[in-house]
Residue, then its C-alpha position, 0 to 999 in steps of 0.5 A: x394424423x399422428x406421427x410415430x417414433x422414427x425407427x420402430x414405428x411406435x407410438x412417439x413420446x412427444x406428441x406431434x400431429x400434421x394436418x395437410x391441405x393440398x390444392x391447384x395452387x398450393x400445399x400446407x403442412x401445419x404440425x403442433x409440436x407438443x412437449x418441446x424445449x422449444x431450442x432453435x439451433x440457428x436463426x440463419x436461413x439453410x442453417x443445419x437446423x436439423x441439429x436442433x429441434x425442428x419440423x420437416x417435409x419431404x416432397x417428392x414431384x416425380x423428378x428422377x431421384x429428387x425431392x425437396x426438403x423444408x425445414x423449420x425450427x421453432x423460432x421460425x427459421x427455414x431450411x430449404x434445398x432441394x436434395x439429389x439421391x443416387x445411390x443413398x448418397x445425397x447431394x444438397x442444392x440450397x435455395x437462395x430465394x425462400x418461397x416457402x412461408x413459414x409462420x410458427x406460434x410457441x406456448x409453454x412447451x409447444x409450437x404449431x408451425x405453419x408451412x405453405x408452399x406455392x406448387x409452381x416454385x416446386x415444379x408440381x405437375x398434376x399428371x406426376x403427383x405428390x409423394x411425400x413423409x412429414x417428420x420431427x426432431x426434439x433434442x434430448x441432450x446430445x441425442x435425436x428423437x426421430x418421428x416420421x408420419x411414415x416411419x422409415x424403420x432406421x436411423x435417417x429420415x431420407x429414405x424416399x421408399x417410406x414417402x406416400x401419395x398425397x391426393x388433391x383436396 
């Protein structure tokens, strides 16, 4: 699947692909992030890695106005918390103990990132499904390029209205 630029929905200028698996014990997401200048914005754990170049997922499990946000950068560091939305407002509960594996590899420009994630430390319910958007940044000097599997159609990717079902594989 490829993702689009972010708030038109057009085609992204820096090509960006997703393969997701989904299975009883586990989902994966692997990106391939093509054309990056591949800067990391931190190599700490729940940094704002988002002011840099990274790859994200959006996974709702179908708790009232809640959904987990996973992020990696390119040298390999994550971001993890699960974010509380009311009212278009977010509030940010960081996760001390990572569960999520990350495991990315560079080439020139480029960088495919691995993400697995266990559904019991999500809280995954069969009988609630997954919703989900998967999304990328690339940096252009002080500016965001925003791309989304499911373009939110504005300047901000948490916009839960744009996740879609995921079905077990």
């Amino acid at each position: 699947m490829l993702l689009k630029e972010n708030t038109k929905g057009g085609k992204s200028k820096y090509p960006t692909t997703i393969e997701v698996k989904f299975n009883e014990d586990e989902i994966s997401f692997c990106f391939d992030a093509k054309s990056s200048s591949l800067e990391s914005f931190s190599n700490k754990y729940n940094d704002n890695l988002w002011k840099s170049n990274v790859v994200e997922v959006f996974i709702d499990v179908g708790k009232k106005n809640k959904y987990w946000e996973i992020e990696v950068a390119p040298n390999g560091t994550i971001f993890l918390a699960e974010v509380t939305r009311i009212n278009e407002k977010n509030t940010l509960d960081m996760i001390n103990d990572c569960f999520v594996r990350a495991n990315v590899t560079l080439t020139n420009d480029s960088y495919r990132t691995l993400i697995t994630i266990p559904l019991d430390k999500i809280s995954y319910k069969k009988e609630k499904g997954i919703r989900f958007n998967a999304y990328r940044i690339e940096m252009e000097k002080d500016k965001q390029y925003l791309m989304s599997l499911f373009p939110t159609m504005c300047d901000t990717f948490h916009k839960p209205s744009s996740f879609k079902e995921l079905k077990e594989r």
